[in-house]
Backbone as CSV, one residue per row, in Angstrom:
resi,resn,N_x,N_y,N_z,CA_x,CA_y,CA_z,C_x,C_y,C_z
1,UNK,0.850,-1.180,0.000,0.000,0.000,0.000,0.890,1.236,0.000
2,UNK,0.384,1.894,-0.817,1.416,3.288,-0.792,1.320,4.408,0.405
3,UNK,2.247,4.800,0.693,2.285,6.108,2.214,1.003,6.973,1.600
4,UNK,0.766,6.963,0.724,0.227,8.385,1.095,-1.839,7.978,1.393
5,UNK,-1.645,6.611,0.683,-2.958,5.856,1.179,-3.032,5.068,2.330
6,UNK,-2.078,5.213,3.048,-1.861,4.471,4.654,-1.974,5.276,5.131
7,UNK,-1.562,7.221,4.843,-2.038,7.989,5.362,-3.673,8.396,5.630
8,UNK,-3.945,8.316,4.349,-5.491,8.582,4.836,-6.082,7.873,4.868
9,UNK,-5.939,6.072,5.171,-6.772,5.337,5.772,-6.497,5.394,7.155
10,UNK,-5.287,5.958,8.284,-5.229,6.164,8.972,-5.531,6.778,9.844
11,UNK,-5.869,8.146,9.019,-6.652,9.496,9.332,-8.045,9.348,9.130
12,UNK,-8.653,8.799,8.443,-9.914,8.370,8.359,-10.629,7.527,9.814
13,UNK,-9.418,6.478,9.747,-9.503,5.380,10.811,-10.060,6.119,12.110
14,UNK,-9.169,7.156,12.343,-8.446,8.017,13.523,-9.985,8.968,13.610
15,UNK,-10.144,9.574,12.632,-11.456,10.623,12.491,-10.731,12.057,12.505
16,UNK,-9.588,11.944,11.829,-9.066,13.043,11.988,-9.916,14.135,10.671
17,UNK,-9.488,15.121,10.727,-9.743,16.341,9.253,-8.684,16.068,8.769
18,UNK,-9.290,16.507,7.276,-7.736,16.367,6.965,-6.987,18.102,7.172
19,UNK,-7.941,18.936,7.523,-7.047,20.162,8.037,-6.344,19.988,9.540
20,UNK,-7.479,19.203,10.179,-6.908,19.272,11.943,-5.326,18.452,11.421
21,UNK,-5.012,17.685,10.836,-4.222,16.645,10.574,-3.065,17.622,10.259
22,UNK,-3.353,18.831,9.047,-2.249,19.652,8.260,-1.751,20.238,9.260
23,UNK,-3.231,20.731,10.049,-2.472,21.548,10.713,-1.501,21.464,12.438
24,UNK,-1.699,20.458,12.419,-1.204,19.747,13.828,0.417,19.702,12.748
25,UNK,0.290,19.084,11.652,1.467,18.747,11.086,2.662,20.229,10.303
26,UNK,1.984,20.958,10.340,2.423,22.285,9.968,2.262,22.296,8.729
27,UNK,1.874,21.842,7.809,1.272,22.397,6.245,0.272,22.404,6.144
28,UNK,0.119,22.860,4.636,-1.162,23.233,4.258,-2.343,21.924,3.759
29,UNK,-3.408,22.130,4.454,-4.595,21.081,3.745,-4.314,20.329,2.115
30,UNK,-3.922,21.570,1.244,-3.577,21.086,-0.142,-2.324,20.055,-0.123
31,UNK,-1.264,20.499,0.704,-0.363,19.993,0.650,-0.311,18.158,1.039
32,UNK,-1.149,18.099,2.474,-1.722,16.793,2.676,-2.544,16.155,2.032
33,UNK,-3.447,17.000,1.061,-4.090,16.176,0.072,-3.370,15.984,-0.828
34,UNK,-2.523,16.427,-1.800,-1.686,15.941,-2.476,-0.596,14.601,-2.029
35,UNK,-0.393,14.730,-0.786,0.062,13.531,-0.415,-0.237,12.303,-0.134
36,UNK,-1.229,12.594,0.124,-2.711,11.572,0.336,-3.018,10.772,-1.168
37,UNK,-3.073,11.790,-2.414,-3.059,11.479,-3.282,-2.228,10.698,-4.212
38,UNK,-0.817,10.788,-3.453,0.243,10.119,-3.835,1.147,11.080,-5.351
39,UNK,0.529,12.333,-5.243,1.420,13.227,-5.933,2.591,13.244,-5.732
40,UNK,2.445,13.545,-4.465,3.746,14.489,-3.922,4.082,13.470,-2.538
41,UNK,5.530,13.185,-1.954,6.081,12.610,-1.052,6.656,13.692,-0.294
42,UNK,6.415,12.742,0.893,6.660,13.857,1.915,8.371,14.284,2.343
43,UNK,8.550,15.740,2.955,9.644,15.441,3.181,9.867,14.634,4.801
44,UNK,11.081,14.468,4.857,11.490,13.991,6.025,10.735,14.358,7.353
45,UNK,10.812,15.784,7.812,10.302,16.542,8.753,8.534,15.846,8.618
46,UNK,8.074,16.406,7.441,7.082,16.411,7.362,6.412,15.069,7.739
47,UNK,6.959,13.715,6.725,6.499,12.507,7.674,6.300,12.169,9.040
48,UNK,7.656,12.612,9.170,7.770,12.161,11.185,6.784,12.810,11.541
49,UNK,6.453,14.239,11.142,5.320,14.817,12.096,3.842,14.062,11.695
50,UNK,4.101,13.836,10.550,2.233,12.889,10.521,2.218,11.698,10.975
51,UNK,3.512,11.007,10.947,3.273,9.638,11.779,3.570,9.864,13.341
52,UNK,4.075,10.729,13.903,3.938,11.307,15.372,2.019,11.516,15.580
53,UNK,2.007,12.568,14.466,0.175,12.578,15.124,-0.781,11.393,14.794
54,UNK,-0.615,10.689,13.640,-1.188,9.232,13.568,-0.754,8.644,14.537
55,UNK,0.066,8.222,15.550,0.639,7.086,16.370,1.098,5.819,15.914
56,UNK,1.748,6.038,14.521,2.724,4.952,13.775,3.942,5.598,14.063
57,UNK,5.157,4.629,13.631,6.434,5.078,13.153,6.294,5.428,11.531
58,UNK,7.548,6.076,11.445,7.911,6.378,9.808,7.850,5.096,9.197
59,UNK,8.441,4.007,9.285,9.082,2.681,8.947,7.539,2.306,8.419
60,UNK,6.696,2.628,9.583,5.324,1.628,8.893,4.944,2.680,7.862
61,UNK,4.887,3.919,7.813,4.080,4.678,6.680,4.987,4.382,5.791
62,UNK,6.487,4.311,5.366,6.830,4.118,3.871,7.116,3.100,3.886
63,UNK,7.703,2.146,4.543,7.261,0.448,3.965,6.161,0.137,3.542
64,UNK,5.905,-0.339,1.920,4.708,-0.387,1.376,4.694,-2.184,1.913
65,UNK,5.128,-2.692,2.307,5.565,-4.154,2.236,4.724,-4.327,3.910
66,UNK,4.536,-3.113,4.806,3.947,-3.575,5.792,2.075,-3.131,5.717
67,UNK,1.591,-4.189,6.226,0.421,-3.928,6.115,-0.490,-3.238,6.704
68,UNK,-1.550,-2.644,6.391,-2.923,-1.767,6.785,-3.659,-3.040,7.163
69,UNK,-4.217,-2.753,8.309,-4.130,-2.163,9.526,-2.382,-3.022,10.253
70,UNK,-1.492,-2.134,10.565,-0.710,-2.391,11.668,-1.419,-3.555,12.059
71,UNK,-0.038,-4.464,12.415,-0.549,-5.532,13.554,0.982,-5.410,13.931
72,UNK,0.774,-5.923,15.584,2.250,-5.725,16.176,2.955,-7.121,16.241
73,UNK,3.762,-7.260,16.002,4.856,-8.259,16.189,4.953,-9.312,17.464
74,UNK,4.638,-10.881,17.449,4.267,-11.318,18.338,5.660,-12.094,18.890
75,UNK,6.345,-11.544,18.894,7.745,-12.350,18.987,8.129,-13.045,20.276
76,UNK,7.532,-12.424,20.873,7.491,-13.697,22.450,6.503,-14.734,22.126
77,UNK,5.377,-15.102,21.481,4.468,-15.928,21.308,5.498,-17.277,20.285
78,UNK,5.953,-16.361,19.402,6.842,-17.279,18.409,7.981,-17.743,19.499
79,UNK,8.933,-17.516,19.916,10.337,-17.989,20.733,9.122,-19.078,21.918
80,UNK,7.910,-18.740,22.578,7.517,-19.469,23.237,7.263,-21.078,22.232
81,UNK,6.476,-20.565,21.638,6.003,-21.899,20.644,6.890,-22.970,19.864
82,UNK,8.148,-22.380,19.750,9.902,-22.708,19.758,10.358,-23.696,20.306
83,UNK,9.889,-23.422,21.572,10.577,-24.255,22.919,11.503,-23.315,22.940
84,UNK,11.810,-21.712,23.029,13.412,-21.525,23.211,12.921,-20.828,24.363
85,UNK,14.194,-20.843,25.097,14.274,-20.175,26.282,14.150,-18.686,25.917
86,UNK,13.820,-17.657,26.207,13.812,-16.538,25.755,14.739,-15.663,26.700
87,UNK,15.579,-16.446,27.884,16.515,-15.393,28.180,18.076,-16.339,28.222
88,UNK,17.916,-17.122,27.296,19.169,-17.713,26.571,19.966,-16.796,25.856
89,UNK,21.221,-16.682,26.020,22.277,-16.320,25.460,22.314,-16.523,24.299
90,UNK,22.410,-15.682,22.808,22.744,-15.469,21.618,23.946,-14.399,21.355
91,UNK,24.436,-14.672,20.161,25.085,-14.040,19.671,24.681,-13.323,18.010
92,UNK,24.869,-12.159,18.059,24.714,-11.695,16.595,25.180,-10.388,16.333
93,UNK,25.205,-9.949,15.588,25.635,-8.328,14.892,24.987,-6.653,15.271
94,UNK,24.494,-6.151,16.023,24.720,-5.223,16.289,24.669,-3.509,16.199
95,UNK,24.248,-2.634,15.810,24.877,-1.436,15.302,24.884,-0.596,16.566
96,UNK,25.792,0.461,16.806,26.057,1.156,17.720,24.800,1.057,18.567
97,UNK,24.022,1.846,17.613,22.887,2.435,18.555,22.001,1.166,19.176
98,UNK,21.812,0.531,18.847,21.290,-0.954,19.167,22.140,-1.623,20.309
99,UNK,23.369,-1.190,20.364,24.090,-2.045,21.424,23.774,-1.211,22.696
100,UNK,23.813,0.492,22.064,23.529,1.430,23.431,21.831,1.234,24.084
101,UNK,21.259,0.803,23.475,19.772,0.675,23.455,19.644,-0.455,24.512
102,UNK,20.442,-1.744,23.885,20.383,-3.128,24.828,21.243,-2.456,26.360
103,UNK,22.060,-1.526,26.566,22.332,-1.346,27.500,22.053,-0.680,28.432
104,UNK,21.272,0.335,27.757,20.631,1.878,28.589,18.609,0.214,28.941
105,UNK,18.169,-0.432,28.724,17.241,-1.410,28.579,17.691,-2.643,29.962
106,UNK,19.189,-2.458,29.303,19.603,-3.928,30.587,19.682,-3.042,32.207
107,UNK,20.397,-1.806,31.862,20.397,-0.628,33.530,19.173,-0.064,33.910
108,UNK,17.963,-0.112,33.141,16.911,0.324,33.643,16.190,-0.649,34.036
109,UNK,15.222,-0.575,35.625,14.278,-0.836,36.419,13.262,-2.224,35.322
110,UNK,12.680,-3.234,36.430,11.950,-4.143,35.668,11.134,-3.487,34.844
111,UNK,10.036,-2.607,35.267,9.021,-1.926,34.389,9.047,-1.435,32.976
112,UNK,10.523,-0.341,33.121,10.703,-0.205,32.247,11.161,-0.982,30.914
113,UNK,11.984,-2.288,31.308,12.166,-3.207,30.350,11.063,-3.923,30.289
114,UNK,9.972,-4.011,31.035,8.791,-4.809,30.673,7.868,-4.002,29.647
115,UNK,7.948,-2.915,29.828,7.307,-2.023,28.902,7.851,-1.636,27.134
116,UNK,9.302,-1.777,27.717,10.406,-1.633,26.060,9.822,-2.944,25.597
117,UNK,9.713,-3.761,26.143,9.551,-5.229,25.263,8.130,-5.862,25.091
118,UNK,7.764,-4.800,25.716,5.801,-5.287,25.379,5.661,-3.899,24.244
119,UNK,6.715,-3.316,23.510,5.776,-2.165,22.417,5.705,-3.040,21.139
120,UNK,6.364,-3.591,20.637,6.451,-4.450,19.125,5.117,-5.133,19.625
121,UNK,4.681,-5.805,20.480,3.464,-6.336,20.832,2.259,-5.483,20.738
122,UNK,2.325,-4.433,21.135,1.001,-3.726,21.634,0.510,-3.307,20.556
123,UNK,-0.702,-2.878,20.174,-1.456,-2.706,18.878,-1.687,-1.052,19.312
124,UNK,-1.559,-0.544,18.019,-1.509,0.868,17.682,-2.184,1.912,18.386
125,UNK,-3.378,1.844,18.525,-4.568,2.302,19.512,-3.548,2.284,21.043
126,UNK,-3.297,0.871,21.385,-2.788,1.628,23.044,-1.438,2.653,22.745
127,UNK,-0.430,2.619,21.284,0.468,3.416,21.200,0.255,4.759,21.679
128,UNK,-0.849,4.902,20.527,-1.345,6.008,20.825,-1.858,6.712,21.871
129,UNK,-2.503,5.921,22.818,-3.704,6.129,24.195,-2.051,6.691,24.981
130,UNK,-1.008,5.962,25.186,0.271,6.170,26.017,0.703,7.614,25.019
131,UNK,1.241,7.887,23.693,1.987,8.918,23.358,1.205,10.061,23.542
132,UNK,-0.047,9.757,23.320,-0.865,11.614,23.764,-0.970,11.405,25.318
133,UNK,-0.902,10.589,26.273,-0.875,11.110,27.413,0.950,11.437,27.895
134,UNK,1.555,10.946,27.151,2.820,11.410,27.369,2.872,12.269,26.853
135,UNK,2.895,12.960,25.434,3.159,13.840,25.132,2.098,15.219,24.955
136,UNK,1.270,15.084,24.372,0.105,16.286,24.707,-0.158,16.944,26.190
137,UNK,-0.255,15.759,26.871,0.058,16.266,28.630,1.219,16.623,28.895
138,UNK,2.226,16.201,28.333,3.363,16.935,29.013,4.021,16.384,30.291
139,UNK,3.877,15.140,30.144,3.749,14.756,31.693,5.034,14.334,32.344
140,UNK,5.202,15.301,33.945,6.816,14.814,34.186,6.955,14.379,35.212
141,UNK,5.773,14.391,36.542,5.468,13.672,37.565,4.349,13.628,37.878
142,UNK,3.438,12.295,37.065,2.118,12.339,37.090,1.936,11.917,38.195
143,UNK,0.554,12.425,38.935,0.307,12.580,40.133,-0.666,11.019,40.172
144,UNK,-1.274,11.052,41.490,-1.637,9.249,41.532,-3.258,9.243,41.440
145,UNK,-3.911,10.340,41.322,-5.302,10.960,39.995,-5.207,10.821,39.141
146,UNK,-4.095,10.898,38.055,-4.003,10.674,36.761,-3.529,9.288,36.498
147,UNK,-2.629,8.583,37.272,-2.045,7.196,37.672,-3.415,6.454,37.519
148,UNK,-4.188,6.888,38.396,-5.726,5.438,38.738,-6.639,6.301,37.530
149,UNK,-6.856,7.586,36.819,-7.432,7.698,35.774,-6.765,6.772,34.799
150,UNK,-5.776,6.432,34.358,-4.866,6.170,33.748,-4.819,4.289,33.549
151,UNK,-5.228,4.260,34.955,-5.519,2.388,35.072,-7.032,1.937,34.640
152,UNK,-7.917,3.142,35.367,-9.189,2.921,35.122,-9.530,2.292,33.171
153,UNK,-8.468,3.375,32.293,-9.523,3.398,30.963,-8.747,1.915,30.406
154,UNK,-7.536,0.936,30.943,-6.726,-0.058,30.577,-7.884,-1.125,31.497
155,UNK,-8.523,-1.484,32.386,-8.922,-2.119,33.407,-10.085,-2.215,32.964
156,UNK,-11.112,-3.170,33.469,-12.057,-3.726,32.780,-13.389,-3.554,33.605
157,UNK,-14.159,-2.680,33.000,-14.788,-2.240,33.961,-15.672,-3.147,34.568
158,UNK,-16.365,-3.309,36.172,-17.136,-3.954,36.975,-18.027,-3.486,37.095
159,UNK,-19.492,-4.487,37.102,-20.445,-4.294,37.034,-20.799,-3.465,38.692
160,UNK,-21.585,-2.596,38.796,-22.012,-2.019,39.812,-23.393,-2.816,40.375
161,UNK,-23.466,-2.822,41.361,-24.610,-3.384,42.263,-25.764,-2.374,41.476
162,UNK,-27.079,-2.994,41.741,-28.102,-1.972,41.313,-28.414,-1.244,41.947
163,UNK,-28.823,0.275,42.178,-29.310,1.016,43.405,-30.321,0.367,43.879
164,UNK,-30.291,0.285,45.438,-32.365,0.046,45.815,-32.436,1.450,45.715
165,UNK,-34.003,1.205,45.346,-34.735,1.698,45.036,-35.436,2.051,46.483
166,UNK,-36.070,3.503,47.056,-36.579,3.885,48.111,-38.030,3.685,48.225
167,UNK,-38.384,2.908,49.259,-40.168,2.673,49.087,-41.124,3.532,49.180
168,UNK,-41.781,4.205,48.523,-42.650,4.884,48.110,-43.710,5.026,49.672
169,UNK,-43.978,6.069,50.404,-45.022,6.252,51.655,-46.190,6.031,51.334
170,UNK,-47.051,5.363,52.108,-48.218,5.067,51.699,-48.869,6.336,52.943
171,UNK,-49.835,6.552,51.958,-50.662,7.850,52.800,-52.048,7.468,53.283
């Protein structure tokens, strides 16, 4: 599928405008429709910022090779179904930033590596539900109101008892 029709099945998906979309992204409406249209490719800047406000990466909007709708990568399900141990020792190749990644991942707290390694898993929608409360909020020590708001909309909601009902006075 081509970027610029992953774009606006995305934006469609999403319920975005396609102005709220331009303009969150800093161009013009024409300009996103032309891209949409598959005229015109985006530049660099310009992608990252529409796949920042969609809640994809770049990688999925111009890989035509990955598919609409996103599905996330089940790679613990596969190594389980394996038989492999999944905290067995391998060896393989590397690039800088990947080695600094496995290391700044191995020095940080359980959570946080439980969370680095549950994103290839998680489906797009919770990407998103986490990057606008991270980033639209701004958030740098969320308080424990926004913490249990925050659990509430992930958590499954319970049925409530029925009110009684108050008996009516007989006169």
């Amino acid at each position: 599928m081509q970027t610029g029709r992953k774009i606006l099945n995305l934006r469609c998906d999403r319920k975005i405008s396609q102005q709220d979309l331009a303009r969150a992204c800093l161009i013009t409406p024409s300009a996103l429709s032309k891209i949409e249209a598959g005229i015109n490719s985006p530049r660099a800047p310009i992608i990252w910022r529409i796949a920042k406000q969609l809640g994809v990466t770049v990688e999925y909007l111009m890989d035509e090779s990955m598919p609409y709708p996103y599905q996330g990568y089940s790679y613990r399900h596969e190594l389980y179904n394996k038989n492999v141990d999944p905290k067995s020792m391998t060896r393989m190749e590397a690039t800088r930033e990947e080695k600094a990644f496995l290391k700044a991942l191995r020095e940080s707290n359980h959570i946080a590596r439980e969370v680095a390694m549950a994103i290839p898993e998680t489906s797009v929608e919770v990407l998103r539900m986490i990057h606008f409360l991270i980033h639209s909020e701004k958030l740098q020590n969320p308080s424990a109101t926004l913490l249990s708001k925050f659990e509430k909309m992930f958590s499954t909601p319970t049925k409530k008892a029925p009110a009684k009902r108050k008996k009516a006075k007989k006169r």
